[in-house]
N, C-alpha and C positions, 0 to 999 in steps of 0.2 A: 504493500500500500504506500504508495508515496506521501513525500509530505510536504505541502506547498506554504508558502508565505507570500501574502499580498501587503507591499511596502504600499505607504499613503503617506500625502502631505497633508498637513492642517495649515490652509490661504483663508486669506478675507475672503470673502464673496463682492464678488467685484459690481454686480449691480449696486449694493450699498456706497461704495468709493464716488466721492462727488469732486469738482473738478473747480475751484477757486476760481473764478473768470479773470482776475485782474493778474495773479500771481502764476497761474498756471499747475499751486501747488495741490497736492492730491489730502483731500479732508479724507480720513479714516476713523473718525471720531464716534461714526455712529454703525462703522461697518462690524457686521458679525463675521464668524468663521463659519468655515464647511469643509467638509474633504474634496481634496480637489476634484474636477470632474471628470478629467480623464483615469486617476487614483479609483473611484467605483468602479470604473471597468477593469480597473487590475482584479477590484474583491469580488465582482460581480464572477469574472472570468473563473477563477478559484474554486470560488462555490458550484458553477455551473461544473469544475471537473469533479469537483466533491461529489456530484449528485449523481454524474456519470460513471465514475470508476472508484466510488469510495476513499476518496482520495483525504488525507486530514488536512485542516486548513488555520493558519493562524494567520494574523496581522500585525504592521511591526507598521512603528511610525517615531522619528524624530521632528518634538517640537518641544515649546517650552510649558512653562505651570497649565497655561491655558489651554494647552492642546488635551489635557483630563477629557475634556467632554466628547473629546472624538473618539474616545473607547469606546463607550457606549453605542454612538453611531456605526460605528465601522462592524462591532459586534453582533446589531441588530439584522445587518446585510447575512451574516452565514456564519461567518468563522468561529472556530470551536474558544479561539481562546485570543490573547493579542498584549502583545509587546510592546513596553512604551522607553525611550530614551526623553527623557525629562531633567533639559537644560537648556536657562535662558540664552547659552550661545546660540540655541537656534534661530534665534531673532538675525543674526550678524551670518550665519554660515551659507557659505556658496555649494556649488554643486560638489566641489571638493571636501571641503568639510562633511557634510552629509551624507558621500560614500562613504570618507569615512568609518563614520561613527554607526550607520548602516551596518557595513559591511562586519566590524566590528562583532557589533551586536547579535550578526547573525551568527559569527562559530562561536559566541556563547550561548546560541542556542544549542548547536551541534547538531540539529537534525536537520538539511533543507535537502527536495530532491528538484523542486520547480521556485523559484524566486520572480516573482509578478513584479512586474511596474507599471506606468501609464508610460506612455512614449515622452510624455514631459509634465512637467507640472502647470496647471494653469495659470499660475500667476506669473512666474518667469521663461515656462517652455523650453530654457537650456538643454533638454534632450542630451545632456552628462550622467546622471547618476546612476540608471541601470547601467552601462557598458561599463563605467569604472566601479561598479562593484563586482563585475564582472572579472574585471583586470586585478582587482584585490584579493578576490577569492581562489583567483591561479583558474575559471571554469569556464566555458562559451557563454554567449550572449546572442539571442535571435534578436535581430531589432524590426521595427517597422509588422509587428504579426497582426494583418487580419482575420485570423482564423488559426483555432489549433485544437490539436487532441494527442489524450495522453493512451501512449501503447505499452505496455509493458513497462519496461525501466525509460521509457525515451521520450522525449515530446515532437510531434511532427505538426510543422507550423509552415502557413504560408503569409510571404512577406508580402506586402504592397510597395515595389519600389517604384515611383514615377508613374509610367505608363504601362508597366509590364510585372508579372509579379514571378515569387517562386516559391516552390516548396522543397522545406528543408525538412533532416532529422536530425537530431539529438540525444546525445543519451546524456544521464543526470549524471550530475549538478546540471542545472542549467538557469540561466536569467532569462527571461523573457520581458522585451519590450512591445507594449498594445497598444493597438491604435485605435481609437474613441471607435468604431465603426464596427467593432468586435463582437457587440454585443448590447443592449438596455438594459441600466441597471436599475434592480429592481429596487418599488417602493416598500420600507420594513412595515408591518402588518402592526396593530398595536401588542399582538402576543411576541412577535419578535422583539419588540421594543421594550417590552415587561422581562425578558427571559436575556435578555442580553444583560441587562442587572446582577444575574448572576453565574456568570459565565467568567471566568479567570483570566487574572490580569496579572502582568510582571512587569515591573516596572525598574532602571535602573538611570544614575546619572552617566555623565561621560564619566567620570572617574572609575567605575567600576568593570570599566571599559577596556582601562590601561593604555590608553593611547595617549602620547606625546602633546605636550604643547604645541610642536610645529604641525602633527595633523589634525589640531584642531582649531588653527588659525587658517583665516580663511584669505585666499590670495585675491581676491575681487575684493573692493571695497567700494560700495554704494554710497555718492555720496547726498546726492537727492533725485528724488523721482518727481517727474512733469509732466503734466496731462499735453497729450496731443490734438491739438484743433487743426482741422482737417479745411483749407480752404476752398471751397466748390463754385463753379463758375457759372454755374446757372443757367448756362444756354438753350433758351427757349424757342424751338421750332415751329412758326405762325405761318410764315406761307407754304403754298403750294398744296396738295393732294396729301393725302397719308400715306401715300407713295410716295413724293417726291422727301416728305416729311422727315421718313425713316434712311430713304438712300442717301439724305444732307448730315443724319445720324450715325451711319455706317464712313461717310467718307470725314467727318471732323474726328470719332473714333480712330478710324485709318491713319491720321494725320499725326496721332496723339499717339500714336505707337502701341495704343490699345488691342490694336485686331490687326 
């Protein structure tokens, strides 16, 4: 029976994030947290192998005090039990830092056969931390899977690259990166949500981690974030036919290097 772990971030919810008109600076003030959206399809994915091949299913997440509440949430999706690294560096940590303490965290689990992620997080999308915990753990890395199933000791997955895809296999250890398209994940039920309450949690800081100062400095540093306004030109098509309308449409397009 294999054993999977679905990694997740805890982001703002970016509908809440408001955008200062004069300064450009980004109000967080009233924003709540979620797991990020492409992160449900790593748990969703898990679950959905759990329900196929029996598969055990935990959840692991590095965030800070406040990421507590996404146990619960993440618990309520399937997983038997879930992992928490609980340290305000994660406020400051890049994709480096977060493999990681990740990757860390996982051989003190000591059990993993499938390692889930989202292809990126949504709030930053850097598309780093599955392949470098990949690289930490010495084990392969599928990136880009829209589609997969677990055979035996192996996982056989097809990538979405560009315009053409393919299918691979693997035998375990393995990471797997997903792509939003994998699958919908599902909404927890109120009995999931009651039952997740008592479903087991471990919890550790980095310290208990044993990892160094330098890999837990983070080589990015952030030093403010700015809303983008988008300038649009407004071109308003009045004469002519709605034929002539569209084809003044297709060749300003043409022009703009659009089409």
């Amino acid at each position: 029976m294999a054993t999977i772990i679905a990694c997740y971030k805890w982001v703002l919810d970016e509908q809440d994030i408001k955008i200062n008109p004069g300064s450009l600076d980004l109000d967080t003030s009233r924003a709540k947290s979620k797991i990020s959206d492409y992160d449900r399809n790593a748990i969703e994915e898990a679950v959905l192998q759990e329900e196929k091949t029996g598969a055990e299913v935990a959840s692991l997440t590095f965030g800070n005090s406040k990421a507590k509440q996404s146990l619960k949430d993440a618990l309520s999706r399937g997983p038997a039990k879930a992992y928490w690294v609980n340290d305000e560096l994660a406020d400051k940590a890049d994709a480096l830092v977060t493999a990681n303490v990740l990757a860390a965290a996982l051989k003190k689990i000591g059990q993993y056969d499938v390692i889930l992620c989202g292809e990126g997080a949504s709030d930053t999308y850097a598309q780093q931390v599955g392949p470098r915990i990949a690289t930490l753990l010495g084990i392969p890395a599928i990136t880009f899977v829209s589609e997969m199933k677990i055979e035996s000791d192996k996982v056989i997955a097809t990538r979405k690259i560009g315009d053409c895809t393919e299918e691979v296999s693997v035998s375990f250890p393995v990471v797997v990166t997903l792509l939003p398209e994998i699958n919908k994940p599902r909404i927890p039920s109120l009995k999931q949500v009651l039952g997740a309450a008592k479903k087991p949690t471990t919890e550790w800081s980095i310290a208990d981690l044993g990892l160094t100062t330098e890999e837990v400095t983070a080589k990015n540093k952030v030093k403010s974030i700015k809303g983008f306004v988008m300038s649009r030109k407004n071109v308003i098509y009045k004469e002519g036919t709605p034929t002539d309308k569209v084809a003044s449409l297709v060749a300003s397009l043409t022009k703009e290097g659009v089409l």
